[in-house]
KOLTI-889200 format. One record per residue (C-alpha): x, y, z. Coordinates in pm, 1 decimal, padded with zeros to 6 digits. Layout:
<recs>
<rec c1="X" c2="Y" c3="Z"/>
...
</recs>
This chain:
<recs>
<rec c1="-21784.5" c2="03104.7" c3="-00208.6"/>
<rec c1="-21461.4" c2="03050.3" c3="-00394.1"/>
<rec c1="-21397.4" c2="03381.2" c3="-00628.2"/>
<rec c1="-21222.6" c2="03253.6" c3="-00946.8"/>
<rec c1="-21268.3" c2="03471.7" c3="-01197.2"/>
<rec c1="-21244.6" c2="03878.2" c3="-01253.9"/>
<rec c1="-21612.9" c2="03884.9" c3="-01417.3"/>
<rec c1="-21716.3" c2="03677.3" c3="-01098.9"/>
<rec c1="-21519.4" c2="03869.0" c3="-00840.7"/>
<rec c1="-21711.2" c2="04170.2" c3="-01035.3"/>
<rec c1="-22056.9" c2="04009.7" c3="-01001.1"/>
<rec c1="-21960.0" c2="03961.8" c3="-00657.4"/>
<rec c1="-21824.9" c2="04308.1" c3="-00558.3"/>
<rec c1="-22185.2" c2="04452.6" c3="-00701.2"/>
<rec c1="-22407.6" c2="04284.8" c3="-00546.3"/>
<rec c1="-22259.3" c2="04324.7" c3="-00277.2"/>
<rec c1="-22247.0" c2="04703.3" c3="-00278.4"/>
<rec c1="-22634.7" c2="04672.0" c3="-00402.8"/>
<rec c1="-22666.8" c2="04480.0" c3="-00075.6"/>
<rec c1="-22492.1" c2="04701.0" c3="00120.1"/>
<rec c1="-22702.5" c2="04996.9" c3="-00009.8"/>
<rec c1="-23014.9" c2="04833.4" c3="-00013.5"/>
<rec c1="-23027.2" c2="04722.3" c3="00406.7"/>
<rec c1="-22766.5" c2="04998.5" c3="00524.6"/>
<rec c1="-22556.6" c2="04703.1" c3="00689.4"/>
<rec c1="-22229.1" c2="04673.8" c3="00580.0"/>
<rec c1="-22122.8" c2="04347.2" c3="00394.8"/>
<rec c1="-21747.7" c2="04240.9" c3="00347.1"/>
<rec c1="-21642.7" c2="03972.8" c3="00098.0"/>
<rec c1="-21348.8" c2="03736.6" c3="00131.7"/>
<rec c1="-21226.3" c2="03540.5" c3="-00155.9"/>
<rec c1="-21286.1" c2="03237.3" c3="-00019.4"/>
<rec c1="-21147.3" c2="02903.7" c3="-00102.9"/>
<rec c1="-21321.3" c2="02549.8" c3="-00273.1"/>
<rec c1="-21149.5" c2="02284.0" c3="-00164.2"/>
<rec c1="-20784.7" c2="02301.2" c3="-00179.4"/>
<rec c1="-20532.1" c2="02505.9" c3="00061.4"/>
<rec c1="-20472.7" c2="02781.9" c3="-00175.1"/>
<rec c1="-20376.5" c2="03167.3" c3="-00124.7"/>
<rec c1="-20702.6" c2="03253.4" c3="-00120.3"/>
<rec c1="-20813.4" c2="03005.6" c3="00229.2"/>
<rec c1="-20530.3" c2="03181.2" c3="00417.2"/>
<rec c1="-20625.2" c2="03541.3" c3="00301.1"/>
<rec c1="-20970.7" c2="03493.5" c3="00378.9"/>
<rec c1="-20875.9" c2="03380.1" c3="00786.6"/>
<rec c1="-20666.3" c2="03650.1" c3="00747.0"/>
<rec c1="-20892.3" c2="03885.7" c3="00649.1"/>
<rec c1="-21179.5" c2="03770.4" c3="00871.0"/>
<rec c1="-20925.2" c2="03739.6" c3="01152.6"/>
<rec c1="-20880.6" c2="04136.4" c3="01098.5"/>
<rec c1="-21225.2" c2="04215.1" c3="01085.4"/>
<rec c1="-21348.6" c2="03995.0" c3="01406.3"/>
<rec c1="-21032.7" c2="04116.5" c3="01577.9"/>
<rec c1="-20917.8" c2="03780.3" c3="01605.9"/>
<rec c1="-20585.1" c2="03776.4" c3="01477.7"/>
<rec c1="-20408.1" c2="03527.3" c3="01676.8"/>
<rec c1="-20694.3" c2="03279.4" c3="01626.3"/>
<rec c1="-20703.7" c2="03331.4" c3="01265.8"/>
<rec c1="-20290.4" c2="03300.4" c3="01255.7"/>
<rec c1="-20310.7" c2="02959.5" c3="01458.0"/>
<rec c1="-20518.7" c2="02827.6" c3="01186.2"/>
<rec c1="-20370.6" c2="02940.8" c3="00916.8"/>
<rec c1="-20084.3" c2="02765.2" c3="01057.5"/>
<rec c1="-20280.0" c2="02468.7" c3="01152.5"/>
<rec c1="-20345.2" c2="02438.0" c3="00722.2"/>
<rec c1="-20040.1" c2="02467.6" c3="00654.4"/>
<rec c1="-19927.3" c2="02199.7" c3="00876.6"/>
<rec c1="-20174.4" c2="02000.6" c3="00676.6"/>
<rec c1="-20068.5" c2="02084.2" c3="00329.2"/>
<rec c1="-19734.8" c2="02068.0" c3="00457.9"/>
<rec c1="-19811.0" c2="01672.7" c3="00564.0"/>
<rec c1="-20009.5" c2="01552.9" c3="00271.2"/>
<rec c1="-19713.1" c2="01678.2" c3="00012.5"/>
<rec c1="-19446.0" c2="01464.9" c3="00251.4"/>
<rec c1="-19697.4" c2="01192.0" c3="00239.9"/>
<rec c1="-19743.1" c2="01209.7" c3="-00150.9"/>
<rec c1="-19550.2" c2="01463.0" c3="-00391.1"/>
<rec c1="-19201.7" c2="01159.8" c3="-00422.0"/>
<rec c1="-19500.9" c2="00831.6" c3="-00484.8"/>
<rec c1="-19458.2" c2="00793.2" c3="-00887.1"/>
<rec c1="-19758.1" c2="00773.2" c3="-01108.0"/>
<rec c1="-19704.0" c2="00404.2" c3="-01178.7"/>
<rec c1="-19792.0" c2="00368.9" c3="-00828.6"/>
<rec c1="-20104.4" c2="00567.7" c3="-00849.7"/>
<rec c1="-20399.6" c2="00423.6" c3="-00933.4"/>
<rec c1="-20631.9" c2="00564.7" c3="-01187.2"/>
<rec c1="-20917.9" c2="00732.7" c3="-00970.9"/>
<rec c1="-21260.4" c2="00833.2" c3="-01054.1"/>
<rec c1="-21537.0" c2="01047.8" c3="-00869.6"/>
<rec c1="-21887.8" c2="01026.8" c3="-00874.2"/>
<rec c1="-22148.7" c2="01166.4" c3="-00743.1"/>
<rec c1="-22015.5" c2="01527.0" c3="-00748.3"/>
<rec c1="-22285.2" c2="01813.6" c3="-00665.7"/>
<rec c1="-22303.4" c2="02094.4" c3="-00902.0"/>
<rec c1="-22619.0" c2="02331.9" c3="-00961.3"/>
<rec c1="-22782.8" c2="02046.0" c3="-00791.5"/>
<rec c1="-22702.7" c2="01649.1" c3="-00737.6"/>
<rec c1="-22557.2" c2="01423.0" c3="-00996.5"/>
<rec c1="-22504.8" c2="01044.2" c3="-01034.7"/>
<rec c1="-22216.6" c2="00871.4" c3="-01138.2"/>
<rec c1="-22180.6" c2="01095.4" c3="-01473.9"/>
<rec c1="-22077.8" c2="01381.7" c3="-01168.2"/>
<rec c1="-21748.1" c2="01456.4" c3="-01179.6"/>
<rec c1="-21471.7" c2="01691.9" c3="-01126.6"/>
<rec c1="-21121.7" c2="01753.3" c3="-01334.6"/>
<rec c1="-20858.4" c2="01862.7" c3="-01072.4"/>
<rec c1="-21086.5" c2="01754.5" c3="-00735.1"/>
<rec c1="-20995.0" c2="01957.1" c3="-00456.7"/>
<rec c1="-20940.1" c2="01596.3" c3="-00213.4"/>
<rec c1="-20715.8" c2="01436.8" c3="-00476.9"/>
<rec c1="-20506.1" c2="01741.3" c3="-00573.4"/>
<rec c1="-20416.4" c2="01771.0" c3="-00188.9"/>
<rec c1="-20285.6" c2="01377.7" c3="-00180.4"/>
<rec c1="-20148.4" c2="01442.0" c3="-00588.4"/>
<rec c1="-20421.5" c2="01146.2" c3="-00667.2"/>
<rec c1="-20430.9" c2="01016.3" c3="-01067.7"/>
<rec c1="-20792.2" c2="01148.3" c3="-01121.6"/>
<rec c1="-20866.8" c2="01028.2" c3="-01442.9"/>
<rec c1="-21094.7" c2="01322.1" c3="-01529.8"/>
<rec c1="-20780.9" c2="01538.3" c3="-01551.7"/>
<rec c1="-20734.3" c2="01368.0" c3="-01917.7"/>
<rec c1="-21056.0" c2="01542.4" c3="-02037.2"/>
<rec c1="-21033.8" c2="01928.6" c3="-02158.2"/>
<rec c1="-21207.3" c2="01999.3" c3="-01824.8"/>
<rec c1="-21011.9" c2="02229.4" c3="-01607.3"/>
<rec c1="-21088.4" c2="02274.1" c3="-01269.5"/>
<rec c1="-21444.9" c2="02207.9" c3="-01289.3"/>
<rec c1="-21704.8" c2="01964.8" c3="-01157.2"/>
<rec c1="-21882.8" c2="01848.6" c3="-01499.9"/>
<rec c1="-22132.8" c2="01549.0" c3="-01636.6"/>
<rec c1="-21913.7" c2="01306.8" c3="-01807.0"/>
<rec c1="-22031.6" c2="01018.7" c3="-02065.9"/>
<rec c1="-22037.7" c2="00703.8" c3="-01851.3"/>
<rec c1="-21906.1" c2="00492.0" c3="-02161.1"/>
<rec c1="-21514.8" c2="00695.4" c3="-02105.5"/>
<rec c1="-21561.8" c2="00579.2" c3="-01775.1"/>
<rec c1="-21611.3" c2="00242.4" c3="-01893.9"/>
<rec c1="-21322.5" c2="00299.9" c3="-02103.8"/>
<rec c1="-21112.9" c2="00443.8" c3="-01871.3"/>
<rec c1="-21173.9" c2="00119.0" c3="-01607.0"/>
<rec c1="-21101.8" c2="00301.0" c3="-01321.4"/>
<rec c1="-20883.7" c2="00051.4" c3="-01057.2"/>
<rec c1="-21052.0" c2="00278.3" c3="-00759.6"/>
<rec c1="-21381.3" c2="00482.5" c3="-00745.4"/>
<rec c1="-21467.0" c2="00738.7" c3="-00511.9"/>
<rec c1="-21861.5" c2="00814.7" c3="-00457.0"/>
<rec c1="-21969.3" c2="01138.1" c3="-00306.3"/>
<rec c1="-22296.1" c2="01041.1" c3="-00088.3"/>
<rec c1="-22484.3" c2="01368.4" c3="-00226.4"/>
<rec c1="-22519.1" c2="01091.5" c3="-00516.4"/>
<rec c1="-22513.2" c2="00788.8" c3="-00419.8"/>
<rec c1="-22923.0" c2="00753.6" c3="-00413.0"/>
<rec c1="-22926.8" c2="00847.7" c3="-00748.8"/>
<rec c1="-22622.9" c2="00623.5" c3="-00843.4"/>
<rec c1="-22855.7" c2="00332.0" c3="-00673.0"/>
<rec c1="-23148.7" c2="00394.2" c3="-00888.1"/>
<rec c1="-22950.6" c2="00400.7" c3="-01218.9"/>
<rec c1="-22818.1" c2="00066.8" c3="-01109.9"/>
<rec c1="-23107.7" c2="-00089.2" c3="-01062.1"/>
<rec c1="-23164.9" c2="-00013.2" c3="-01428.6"/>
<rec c1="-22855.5" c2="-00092.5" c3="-01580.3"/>
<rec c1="-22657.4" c2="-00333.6" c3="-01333.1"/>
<rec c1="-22446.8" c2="-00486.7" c3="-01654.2"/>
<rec c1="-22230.0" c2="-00145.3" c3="-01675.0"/>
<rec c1="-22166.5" c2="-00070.9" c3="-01285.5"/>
<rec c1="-22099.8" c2="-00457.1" c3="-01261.8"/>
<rec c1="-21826.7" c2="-00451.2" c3="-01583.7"/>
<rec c1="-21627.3" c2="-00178.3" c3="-01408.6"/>
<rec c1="-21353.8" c2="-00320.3" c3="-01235.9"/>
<rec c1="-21307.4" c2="-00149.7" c3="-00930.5"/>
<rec c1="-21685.5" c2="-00270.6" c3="-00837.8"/>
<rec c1="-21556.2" c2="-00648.9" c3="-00924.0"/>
<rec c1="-21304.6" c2="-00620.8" c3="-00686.0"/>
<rec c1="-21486.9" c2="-00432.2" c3="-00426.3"/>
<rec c1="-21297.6" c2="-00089.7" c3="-00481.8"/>
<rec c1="-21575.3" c2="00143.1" c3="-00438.6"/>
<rec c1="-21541.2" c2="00354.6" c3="-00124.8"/>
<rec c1="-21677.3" c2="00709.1" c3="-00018.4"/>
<rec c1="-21594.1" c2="01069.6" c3="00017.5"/>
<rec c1="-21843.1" c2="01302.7" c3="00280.8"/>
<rec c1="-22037.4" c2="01529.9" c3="00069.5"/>
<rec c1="-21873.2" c2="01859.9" c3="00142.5"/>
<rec c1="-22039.3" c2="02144.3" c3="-00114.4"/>
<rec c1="-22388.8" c2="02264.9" c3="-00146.0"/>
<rec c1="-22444.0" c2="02565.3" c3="-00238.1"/>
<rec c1="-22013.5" c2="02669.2" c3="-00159.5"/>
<rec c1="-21755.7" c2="02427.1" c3="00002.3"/>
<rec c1="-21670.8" c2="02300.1" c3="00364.9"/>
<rec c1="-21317.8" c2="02302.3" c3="00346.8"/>
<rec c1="-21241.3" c2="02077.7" c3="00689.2"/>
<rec c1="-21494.8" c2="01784.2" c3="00504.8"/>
<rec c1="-21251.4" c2="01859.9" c3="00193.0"/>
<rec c1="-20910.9" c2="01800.3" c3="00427.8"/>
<rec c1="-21111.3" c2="01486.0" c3="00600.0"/>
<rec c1="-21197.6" c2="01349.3" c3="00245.6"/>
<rec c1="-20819.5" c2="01383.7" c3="00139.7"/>
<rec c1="-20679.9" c2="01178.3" c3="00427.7"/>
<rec c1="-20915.1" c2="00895.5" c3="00365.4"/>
<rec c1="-20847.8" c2="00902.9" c3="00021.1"/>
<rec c1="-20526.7" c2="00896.2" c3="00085.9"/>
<rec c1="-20543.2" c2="00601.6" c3="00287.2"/>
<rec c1="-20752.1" c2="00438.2" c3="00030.5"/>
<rec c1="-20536.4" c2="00481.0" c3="-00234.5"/>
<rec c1="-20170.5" c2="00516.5" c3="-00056.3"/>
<rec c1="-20219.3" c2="00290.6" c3="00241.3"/>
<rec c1="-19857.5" c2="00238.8" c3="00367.1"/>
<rec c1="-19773.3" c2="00658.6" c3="00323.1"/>
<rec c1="-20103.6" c2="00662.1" c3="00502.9"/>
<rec c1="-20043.2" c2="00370.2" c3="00766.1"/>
<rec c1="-20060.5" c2="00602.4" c3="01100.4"/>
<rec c1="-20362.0" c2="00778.9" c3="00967.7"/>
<rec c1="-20700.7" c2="00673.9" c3="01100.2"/>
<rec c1="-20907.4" c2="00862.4" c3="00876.2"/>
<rec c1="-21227.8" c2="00901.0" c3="01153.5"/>
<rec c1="-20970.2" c2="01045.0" c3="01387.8"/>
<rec c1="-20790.9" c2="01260.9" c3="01130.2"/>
<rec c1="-21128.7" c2="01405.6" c3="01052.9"/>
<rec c1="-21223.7" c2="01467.7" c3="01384.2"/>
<rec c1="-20911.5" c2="01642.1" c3="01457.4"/>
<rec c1="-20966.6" c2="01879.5" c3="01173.0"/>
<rec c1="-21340.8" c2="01955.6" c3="01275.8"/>
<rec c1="-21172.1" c2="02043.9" c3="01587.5"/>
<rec c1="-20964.3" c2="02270.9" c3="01463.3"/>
<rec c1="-21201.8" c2="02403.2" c3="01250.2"/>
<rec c1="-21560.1" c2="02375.2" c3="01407.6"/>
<rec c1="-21454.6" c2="02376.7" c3="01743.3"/>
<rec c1="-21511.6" c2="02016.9" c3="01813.3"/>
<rec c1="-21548.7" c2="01669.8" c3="01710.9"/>
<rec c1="-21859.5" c2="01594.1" c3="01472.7"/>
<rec c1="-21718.6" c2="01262.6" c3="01313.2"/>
<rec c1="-21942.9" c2="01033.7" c3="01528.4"/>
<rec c1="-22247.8" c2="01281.1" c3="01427.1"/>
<rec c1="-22221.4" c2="01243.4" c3="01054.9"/>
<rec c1="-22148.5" c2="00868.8" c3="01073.6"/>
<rec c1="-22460.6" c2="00825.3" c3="01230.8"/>
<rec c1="-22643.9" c2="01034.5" c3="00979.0"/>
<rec c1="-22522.5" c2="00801.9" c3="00733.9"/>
<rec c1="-22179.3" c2="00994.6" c3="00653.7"/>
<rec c1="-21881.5" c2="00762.8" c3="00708.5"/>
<rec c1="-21603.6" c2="00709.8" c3="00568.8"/>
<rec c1="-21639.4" c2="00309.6" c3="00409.2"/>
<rec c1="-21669.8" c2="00098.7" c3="00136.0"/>
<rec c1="-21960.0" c2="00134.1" c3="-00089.2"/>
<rec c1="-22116.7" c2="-00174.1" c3="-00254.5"/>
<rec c1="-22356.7" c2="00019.5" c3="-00526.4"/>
<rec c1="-22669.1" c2="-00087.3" c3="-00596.1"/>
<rec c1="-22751.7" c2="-00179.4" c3="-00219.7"/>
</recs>
């Protein structure tokens, strides 16, 4: 779990020293990382590299990241904001799932590709938070992004209110598309990376031209997992593709 704050890193530290006490086993904590490829991802390799005594392996993927951070700012830091389309995601788990009110100011995938979320306007900072759908409406988002952890419950509001979804523009012009549900109860940070590519390709598609976002992934859960497990969560129902909401 991603450490943020000192009072969290405190409630962290004791419990687990009461953990530590309580079973006699010895518990090390990392500060972890959410979404984004931060200090605290490639101290946390680092440290667990040290403790595993698996240095090298932990070095080649730290270096593997940055290779990846290093690709998605050539890709996107120089594309202006005029040429961004205003962004919205839905869907977003937090202490449980959410509809389309679930959001997220600064979301890890679209800080990686330097995406216009439009939840960055609210006084939300780095936070996944319930929004009021009628600022949404407001806002008109030209591109929305639906995590799946949502999407059923997305469904059933539509079938009770089709006359909002169906004002928004993005689902007039069939701009709706998905991101792989990648927290729970903490974050996967290769379905973060994977999410940011095809994002990126949604939303940037000729600085994202060579990038087949279903390969990209794969070659991430490679890295990362130790092989390919695309092709498994597509046929759970995980894929990156356009959603048509309400069906």
């Amino acid at each position: 779990h991603s450490i943020t704050t000192a009072k969290e890193q405190k409630l962290y530290l004791d419990g687990a020293d009461a953990l530590q006490e309580k079973t006699g086993i010895p518990v090390f904590v990392v500060p972890g990382s959410d979404t984004t490829l931060d200090d605290k991802a490639y101290e946390t390799f680092r440290m667990l590299g040290e403790l595993l005594g698996m240095q090298s392996e932990a070095e080649e993927i730290s270096s593997y990241l940055k290779s990846v951070a290093e690709d998605l700012v050539n890709r996107t830091a120089n594309i202006p904001d005029s040429e961004k389309p205003g962004a919205y995601v839905c869907g977003v788990s937090f202490k449980g799932s959410h509809g389309f009110e679930g959001t997220e100011a600064h979301y890890g995938p679209f800080e990686l590709i330097h995406a216009r979320n439009l939840a960055d306007e609210t006084s939300e900072t780095n936070t996944a938070f319930s929004i009021d759908p009628e600022q949404v409406l407001a806002w008109d988002p030209e591109v929305i992004f639906v995590d799946f952890n949502g999407l059923d419950l997305i469904n059933e509001d539509y079938a009770k209110n089709p006359d909002f979804y169906n004002a928004l523009t993005a689902v007039q012009n069939g701009r709706v598309y998905s991101q792989i549900s990648f927290r729970h109860c903490a974050s996967n940070l290769e379905t973060a990376l994977a999410d940011a590519y095809y994002a990126g390709c949604v939303m940037y598609p000729d600085a994202f031209a060579d990038i087949d976002p279903a390969e990209k992934a794969d070659e991430i859960f490679t890295k990362l997992l130790g092989r390919p497990v695309y092709g498994e969560l597509e046929e759970a129902g995980y894929a990156f593709r356009s959603i048509q909401i309400g069906q």
